[in-house]
N, C-alpha and C positions, 0 to 999 in steps of 0.2 A: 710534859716530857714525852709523854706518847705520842702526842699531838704529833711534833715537831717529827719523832722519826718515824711514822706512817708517813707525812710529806717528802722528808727523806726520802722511802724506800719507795712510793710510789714517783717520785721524780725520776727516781732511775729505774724504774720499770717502763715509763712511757717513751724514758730518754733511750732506751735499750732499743723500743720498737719503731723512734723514727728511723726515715729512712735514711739513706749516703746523701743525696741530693736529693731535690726536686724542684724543676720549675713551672710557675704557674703562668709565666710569659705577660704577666698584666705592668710588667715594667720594662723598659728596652734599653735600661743601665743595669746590668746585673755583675756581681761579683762571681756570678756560680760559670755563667756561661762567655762564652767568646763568639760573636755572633759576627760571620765574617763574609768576602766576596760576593755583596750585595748588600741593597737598601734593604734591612727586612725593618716589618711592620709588628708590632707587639700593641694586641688590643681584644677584646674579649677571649683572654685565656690563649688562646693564641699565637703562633710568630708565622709571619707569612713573608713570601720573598717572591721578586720576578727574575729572573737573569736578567741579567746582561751581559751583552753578549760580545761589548769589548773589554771589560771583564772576564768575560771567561777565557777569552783569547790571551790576555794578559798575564793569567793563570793556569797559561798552560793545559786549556781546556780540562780545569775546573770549575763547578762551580760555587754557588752561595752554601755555606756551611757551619752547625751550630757545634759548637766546641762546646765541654766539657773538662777541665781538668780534675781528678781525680784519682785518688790510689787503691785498686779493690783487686781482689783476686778473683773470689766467686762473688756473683750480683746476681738480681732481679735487675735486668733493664726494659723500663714499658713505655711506649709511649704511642702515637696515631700520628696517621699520615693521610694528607689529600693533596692529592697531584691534580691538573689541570689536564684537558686533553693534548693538550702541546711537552706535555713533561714525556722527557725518555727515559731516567733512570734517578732512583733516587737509593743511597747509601747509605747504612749504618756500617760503622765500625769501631771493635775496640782494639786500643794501640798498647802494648808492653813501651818501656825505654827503651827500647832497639829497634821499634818499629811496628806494622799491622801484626794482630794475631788471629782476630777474627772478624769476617765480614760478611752481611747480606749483602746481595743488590738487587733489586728489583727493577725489572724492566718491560717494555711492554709483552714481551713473548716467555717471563716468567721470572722464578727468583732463583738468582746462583747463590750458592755455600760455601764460604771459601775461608782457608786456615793459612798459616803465613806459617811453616815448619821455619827455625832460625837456622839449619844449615844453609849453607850456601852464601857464598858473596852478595847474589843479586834480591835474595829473601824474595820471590816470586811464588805467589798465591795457588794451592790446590783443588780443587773442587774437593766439595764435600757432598756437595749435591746440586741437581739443577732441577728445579720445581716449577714445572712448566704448565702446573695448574693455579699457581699464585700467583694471581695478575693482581692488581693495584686498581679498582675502579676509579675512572675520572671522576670528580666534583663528589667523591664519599671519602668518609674517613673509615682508615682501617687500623685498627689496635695490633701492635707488632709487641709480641714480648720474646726477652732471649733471656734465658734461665742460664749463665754459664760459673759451673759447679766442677773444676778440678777439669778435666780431659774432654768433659762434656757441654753439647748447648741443645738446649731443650727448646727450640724455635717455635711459636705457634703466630701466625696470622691469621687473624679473621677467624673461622673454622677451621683452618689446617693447624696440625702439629707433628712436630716429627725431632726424634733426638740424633745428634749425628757427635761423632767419635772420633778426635785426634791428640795427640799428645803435645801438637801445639796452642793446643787452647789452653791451657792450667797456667802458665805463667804469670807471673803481679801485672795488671794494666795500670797505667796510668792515666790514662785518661778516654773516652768517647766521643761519638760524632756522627752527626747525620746532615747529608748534605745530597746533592741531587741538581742534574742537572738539563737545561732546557724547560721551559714555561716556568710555570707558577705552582707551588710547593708548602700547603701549610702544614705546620707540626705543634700538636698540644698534649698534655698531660703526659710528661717526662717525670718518671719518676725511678731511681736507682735505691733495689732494695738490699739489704745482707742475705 
């Protein structure tokens, strides 16, 4: 009888510490993710994509983009990035049911910070910051993590970190997404913590 509930209680100690998600991209059918507006490639750990670029035209100059659905409030969201020299801009964001709340972007002349306040008809995006020292090496991967905890997101890339403060962060998301567009774009170790 002891047996059985040490197993018990240690099931749900471990089951307490996985995480929301994660992907390890070594399959290119997955239930977790929505893998979209492009051919992407899923193969050592992995997901890599090229535009295209009637495609992107098609989507209203968007481009290739990995979904997520999911319901959290506050998370640990980690994951790496390796742009090509040809890549101009690559995006995360997390979305509420009504739309963006918060987002990076990363571009070649830095990274903006931007919050999505829900007043307003048109829900247009405010700088939270613009980090003109975070640039995104071609052909290297760079570990982006966003700690977003209630009002706050606790951004760090690479070496940089920095907390930035809105009151449209704290609302329930439903889901994430990283996406980016022009060249070639890989993303690995996704991983959503509580």
């Amino acid at each position: 009888m002891k047996t059985i509930l040490f197993l018990i209680l240690t099931s749900a100690v471990f089951a307490a510490d996985a995480p929301l998600l994660k992907d390890d991209f070594y399959v290119s059918d997955s239930a977790i993710r929505r893998a979209a507006r492009g051919e992407w490639k899923f193969a050592e750990g992995s997901a890599t994509c090229t535009q295209d670029d009637a495609l992107f035209k098609k989507n209203k100059d968007h481009g290739p983009i990995l979904f997520y659905d999911l319901n959290y409030t506050d998370a640990l969201i980690q994951f790496a990035v390796k742009p090509d020299e040809a890549n101009k801009m690559i995006v995360f964001t997390a979305n509420g049911a009504d739309g963006h709340v918060f987002r990076l972007v990363f571009t070649p002349t830095g990274m903006g910070v931007r919050a999505f306040p829900p007043e307003g008809e048109d829900h247009k995006s405010i700088s939270l910051g613009n980090e003109k020292e975070v640039v995104l090496k071609a052909g290297a991967w760079t570990k982006v993590s966003v700690d977003l905890r209630g009002t706050k997101a606790k951004v760090k890339v690479g070496d940089f970190a920095k907390t930035y403060e809105h009151a449209s962060i704290a609302p329930a998301k439903v889901n994430l997404s990283v996406g980016f567009s022009y060249g070639t774009v890989s993303v690995t170790e996704l991983v959503v913590d509580k």
